[in-house]
C-alpha positions in Angstrom: 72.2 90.1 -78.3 71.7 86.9 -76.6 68.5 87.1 -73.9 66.2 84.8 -71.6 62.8 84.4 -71.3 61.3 84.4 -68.2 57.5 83.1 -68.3 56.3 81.2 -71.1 52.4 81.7 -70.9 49.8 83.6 -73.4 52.1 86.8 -74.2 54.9 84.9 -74.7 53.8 82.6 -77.1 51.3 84.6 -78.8 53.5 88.2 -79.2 57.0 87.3 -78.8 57.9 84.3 -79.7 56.6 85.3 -83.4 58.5 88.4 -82.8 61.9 87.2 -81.5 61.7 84.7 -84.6 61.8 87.4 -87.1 63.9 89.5 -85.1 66.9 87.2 -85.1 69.3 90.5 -86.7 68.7 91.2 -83.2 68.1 88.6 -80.9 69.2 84.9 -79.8 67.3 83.5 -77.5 69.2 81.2 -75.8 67.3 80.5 -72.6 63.9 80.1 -71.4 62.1 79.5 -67.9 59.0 78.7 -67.0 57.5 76.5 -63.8 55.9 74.1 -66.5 58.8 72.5 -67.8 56.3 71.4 -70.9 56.0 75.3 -71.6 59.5 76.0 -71.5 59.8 73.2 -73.6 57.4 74.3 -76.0 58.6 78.1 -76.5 62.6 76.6 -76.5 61.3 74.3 -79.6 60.1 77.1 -81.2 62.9 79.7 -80.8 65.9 76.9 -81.2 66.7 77.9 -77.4 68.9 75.3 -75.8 68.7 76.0 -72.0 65.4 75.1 -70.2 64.6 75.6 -66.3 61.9 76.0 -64.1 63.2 77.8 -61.5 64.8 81.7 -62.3 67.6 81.4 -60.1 69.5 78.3 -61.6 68.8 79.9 -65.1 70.5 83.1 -63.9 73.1 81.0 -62.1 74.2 79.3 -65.5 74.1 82.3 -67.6 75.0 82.4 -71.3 73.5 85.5 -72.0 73.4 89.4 -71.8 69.5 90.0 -70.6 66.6 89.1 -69.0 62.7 89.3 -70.8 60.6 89.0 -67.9 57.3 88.1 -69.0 55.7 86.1 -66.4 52.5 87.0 -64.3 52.0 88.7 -61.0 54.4 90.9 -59.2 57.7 90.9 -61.0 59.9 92.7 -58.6 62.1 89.8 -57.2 62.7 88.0 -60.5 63.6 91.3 -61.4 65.8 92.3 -58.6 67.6 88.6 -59.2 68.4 89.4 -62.4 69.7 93.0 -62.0 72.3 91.7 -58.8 73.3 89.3 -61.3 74.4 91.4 -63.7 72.1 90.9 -66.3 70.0 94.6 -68.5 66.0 93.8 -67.8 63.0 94.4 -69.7 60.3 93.6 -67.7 57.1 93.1 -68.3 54.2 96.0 -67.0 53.4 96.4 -63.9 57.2 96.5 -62.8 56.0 95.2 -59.1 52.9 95.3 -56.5 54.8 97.2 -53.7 56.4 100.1 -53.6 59.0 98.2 -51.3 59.9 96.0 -54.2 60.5 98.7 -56.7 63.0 100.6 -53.5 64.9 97.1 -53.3 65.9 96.6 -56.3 69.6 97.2 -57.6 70.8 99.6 -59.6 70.6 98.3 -63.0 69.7 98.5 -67.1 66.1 98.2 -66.5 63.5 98.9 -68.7 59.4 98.6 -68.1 57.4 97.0 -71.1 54.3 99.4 -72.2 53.9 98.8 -75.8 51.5 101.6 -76.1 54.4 103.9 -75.5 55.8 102.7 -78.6 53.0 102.8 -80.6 53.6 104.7 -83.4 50.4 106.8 -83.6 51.0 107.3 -79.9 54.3 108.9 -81.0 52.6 110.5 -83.3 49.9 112.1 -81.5 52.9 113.0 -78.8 54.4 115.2 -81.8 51.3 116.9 -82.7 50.7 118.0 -79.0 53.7 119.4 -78.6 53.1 121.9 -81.3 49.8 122.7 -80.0 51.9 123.9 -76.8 52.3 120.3 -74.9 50.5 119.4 -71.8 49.5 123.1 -70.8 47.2 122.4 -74.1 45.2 119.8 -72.8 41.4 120.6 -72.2 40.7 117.0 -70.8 41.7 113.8 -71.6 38.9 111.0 -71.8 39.4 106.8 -71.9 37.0 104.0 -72.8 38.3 100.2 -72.6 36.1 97.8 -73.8 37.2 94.6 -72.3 36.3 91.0 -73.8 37.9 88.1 -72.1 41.7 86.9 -72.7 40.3 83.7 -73.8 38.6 84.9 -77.0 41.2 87.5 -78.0 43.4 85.0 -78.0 41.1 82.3 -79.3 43.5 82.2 -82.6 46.7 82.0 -81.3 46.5 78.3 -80.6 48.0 78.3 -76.9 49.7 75.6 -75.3 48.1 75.7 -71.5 50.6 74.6 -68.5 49.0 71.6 -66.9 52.0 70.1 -65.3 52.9 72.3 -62.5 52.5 71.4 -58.4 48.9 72.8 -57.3 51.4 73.4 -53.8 53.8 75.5 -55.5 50.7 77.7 -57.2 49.1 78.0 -53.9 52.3 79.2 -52.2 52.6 81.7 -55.3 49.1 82.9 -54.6 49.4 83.1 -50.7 53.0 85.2 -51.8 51.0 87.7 -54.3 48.4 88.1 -51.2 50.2 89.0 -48.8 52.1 91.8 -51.4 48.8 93.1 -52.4 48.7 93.2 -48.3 51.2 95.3 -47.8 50.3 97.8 -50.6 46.8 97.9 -49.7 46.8 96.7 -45.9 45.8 93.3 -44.6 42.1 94.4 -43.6 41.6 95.7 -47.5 38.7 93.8 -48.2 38.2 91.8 -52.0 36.4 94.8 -53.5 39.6 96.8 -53.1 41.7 94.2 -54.0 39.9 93.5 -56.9 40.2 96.9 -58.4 44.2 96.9 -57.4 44.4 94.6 -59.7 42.6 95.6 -62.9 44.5 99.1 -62.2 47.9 97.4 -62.0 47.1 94.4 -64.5 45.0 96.7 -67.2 44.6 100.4 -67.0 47.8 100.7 -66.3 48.7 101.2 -69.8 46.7 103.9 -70.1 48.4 105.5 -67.1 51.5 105.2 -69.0 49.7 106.8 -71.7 48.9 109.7 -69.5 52.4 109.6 -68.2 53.7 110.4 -72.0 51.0 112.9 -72.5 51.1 115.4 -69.3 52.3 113.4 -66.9 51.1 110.8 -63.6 47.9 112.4 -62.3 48.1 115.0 -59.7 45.1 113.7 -58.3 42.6 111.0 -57.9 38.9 112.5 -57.8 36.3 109.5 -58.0 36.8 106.4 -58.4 33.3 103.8 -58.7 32.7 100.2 -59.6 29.9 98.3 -60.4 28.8 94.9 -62.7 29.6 91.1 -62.3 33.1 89.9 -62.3 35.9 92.4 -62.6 32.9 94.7 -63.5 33.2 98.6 -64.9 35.4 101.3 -63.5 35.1 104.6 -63.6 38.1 107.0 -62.5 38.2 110.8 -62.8 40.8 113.0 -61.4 43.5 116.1 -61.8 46.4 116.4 -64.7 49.6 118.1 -63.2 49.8 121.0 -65.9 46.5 121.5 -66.9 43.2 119.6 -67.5 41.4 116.4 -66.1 41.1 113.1 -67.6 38.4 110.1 -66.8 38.9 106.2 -67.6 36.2 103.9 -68.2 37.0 100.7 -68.1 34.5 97.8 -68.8 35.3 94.0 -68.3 32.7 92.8 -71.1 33.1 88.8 -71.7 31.5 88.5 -75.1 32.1 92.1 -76.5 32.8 91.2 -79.8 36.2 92.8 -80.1 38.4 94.4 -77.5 38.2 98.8 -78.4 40.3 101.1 -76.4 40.1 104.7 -77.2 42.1 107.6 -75.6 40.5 111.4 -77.0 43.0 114.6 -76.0 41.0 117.5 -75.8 42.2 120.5 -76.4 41.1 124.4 -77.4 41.5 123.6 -81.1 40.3 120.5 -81.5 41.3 116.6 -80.4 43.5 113.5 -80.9 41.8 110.6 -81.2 43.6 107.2 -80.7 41.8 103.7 -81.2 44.0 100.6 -80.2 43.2 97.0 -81.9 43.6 94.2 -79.3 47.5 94.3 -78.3 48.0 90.6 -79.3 47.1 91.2 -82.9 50.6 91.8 -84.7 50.4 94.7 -87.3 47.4 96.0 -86.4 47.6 99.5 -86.6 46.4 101.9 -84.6 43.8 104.8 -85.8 44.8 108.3 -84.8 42.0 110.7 -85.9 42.9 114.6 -85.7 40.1 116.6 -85.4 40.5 120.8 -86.0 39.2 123.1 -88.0 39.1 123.9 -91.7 40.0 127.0 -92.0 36.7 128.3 -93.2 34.0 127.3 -90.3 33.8 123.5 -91.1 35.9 120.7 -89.5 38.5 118.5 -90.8 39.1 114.7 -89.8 42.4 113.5 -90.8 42.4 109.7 -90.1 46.6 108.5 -89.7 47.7 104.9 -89.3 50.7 102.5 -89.0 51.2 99.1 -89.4 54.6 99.0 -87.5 54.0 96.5 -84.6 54.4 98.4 -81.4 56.0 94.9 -78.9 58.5 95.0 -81.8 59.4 98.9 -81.9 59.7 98.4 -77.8 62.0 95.2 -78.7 64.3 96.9 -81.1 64.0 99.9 -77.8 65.1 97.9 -75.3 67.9 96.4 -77.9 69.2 100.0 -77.9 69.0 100.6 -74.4 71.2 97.5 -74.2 74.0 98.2 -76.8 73.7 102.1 -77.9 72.4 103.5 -74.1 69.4 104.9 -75.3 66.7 105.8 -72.7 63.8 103.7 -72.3 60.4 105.4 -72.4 59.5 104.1 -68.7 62.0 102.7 -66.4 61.7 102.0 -62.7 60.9 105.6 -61.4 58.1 105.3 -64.2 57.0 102.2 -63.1 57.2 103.4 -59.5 54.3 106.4 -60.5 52.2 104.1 -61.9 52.2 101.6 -58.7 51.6 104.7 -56.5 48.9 106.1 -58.7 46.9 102.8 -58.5 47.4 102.7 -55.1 45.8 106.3 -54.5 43.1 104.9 -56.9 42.2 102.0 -54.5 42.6 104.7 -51.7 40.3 106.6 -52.9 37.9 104.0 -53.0 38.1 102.6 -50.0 37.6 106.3 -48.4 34.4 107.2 -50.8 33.0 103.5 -49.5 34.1 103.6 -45.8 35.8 100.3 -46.5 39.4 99.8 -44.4 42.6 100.9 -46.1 46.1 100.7 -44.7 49.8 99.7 -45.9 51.4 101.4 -48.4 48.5 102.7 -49.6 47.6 104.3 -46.7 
C-alpha cells in the first residue's frame, strides 16, 4: 500500500520510520510533508520516499498514493478533514482533534485514530481474561499511575534530527490557530491553568482513556479532578465507570524520573490485572501483565505474561487491514470524539471545583 507521512518530528523518526522500513511487505512510502523542508528531507532519505513538501495541500493535490499517516503535533482535525475530501483512508495520530467542531466537520471517510496501547498485546490480552471474568460488570475499580520523565531523555537515544529551518511567523500563526481551538473547546476566558491540563489530558492521558474505553467504556462521570507541582505538574482524576466500578489516574510530569512507568491495575472480586507499559518509543519492549487470583488452597498466585510484539507495528499492520481487507479499527472518529469530550468534562470539572471561568464547548 503506498502512504504519506504527514509530520516528520520525534515519533516519526524515532517509531515509524524504523518501522515502515521493515514493514516494506506492507508499505511504500512514497511521500512525506513536513514545514521543515530539512525534516522531510531527512525522513524521505531514509524511507527512499521521492515526493517532498511542506505544505499538506500540494502533497494531497499531487497524489501518488492510497493513504495518509498523520503524525504531526497539535490539533489534527483539518489535515485530516483534507485528506478524507480528497479521497485518501487516514490514520491519524491520537488525539484525532481539539474541538468537537472539528471531529463533526470532517467527511465521511476510512479513518482510523492511532492508540498503540490498544494494540498492545498484553492489553489484548488482559481484554480476553476480563471477559471471562464476566467483562466490565466485573470491574471493582480500575487504578492509573504515569510516571512522566521528559521527551528529551526518553528519546535521548534516538539521535533526532531537530527542525531549525522553519518561519518563526508561520509557528506563531500555528500557535495563535491551536489557541484560539483550545478557545472554543474550553472558552476564551479559560485561564492557563485550565488550559494547561487540556492539554496533558488530550496530549498524554489520553491513552489511558482509550484504555478505559477498551475495558468498560468512556467514563460516565468525572468526580475530582486536582493539580498541583511545577511545570505540567501532577494530576489526579477520579470519577464513575458506565457498567460498574470507578477508576482514578495519577499522572505525574517528573523531569529526571529515571524511566518513564505507566501502570493500569483492574480490580476485580477475584483478583486483578496488572499492566506495566515501557516507554512507547522503545520498539519491542514488552509489556508486563501480572494476573493476580487465588490458588486454589488460600494462598495467591502471580502469573507474570509478556510479549515482545511491538504494539505501533500491530496498529500499522491494523490500519493496513482496515485499508485493504475492511477490518474495523479499534478507535475511529466516534472513539476519538469520547475521548475529546471526556477531557473536556475533566477540565470542566476543574474549573467548577476552583471557581475559575469555563465556557465553549466545554461548557
Amino acid at each position: 500500500m503506498k502512504i504519506a507521512l504527514v509530520g516528520c518530528g520525534a515519533v516519526t523518526q524515532a517509531v515509524y520510520v524504523p518501522l515502515l522500513s521493515r514493514r516494506r511487505d506492507l508499505f511504500e512510502v512514497t511521500a512525506v510533508c513536513d514545514l521543515s523542508r530539512a525534516l522531510a528531507d531527512v525522513v524521505g532519505d531514509r524511507l527512499g520516499a521521492p515526493g517532498r513538501f511542506t505544505a499538506v495541500e500540494s502533497m494531497l493535490a499531487e497524489g501518488g498514493f492510497d493513504a495518509v499517516l498523520i503524525l504531526a503535533s497539535g490539533s489534527h482535525g483539518e489535515p485530516v478533514r483534507r485528506a478524507l475530501a480528497a479521497g485518501y483512508a487516514v490514520l491519524c495520530e491520537k488525539p484525532l482533534a481539539l474541538t468537537r467542531a472539528e471531529v463533526e466537520a470532517l467527511p465521511e471517510g476510512r479513518l482510523m485514530v492511532g492508540y498503540m496501547k490498544q494494540y498492545d498485546p498484553a492489553v489484548r490480552r488482559a481484554e480476553e481474561l476480563l471477559a471471562e471474568l464476566g467483562g466490565p460488570a466485573a470491574i471493582r475499580s480500575v487504578e492509573v499511575t504515569v510516571l512522566h520523565p521528559s521527551a528529551e531523555s526518553q528519546l535521548a537515544f534516538a539521535s533526532l534530527t531537530p527542525a531549525r529551518d522553519v518561519d518563526p511567523a508561520l509557528l506563531d500563526s500555528l500557535r495563535a490557530a491551536e489557541h484560539a481551538l483550545v478557545s472554543r473547546a474550553l472558552g476564551e476566558s479559560a485561564p492557563d491553568s485550565v488550559r494547561a491540563l487540556y492539554g496533558v489530558a488530550l496530549g498524554s492521558i489520553c491513552h489511558d482513556l482509550s484504555l478505559l474505553r477498551r475495558f468498560s467504556g468512556s467514563p460516565a462521570d468525572i468526580s475530582a479532578v486536582e493539580t498541583w507541582g511545577p511545570g505540567p505538574g501532577s494530576v489526579e482524576i477520579s470519577g464513575t465507570l458506565p457498567v460498574a466500578g470507578r477508576f482514578s489516574i495519577r499522572w505525574h510530569y517528573l523531569a529526571d524520573y529515571p524511566a518513564y512507568r505507566e501502570t493500569v491495575v483492574i480490580h476485580h472480586d477475584r483478583g486483578s490485572l496488572e499492566l506495566v507499559f515501557p516507554s512507547p518509543y522503545l520498539m519491542n519492549a514488552p509489556t508486563t501483565l501480572t494476573v493476580v487470583s487465588g490458588d486454589g488452597s488460600g494462598g495467591e498466585s502471580r502469573t507474570e505474561w509478556r510479549d515482545v510484539t511491538e504494539a505501533f507495528e500491530v496498529q500499522l499492520a491494523a490500519f493496513h487491514a482496515y485499508v485493504t481487507e475492511d477490518e474495523p479499527p479499534l478507535t475511529a472518529a466516534a472513539g476519538g470524539l469520547a475521548d475529546i469530550v471526556t477531557a473536556q468534562s475533566i477540565a470542566a470539572r476543574y474549573a467548577v471545583q476552583h471557581d475559575l471561568p469555563i465556557g465553549g464547548e466545554a461548557a
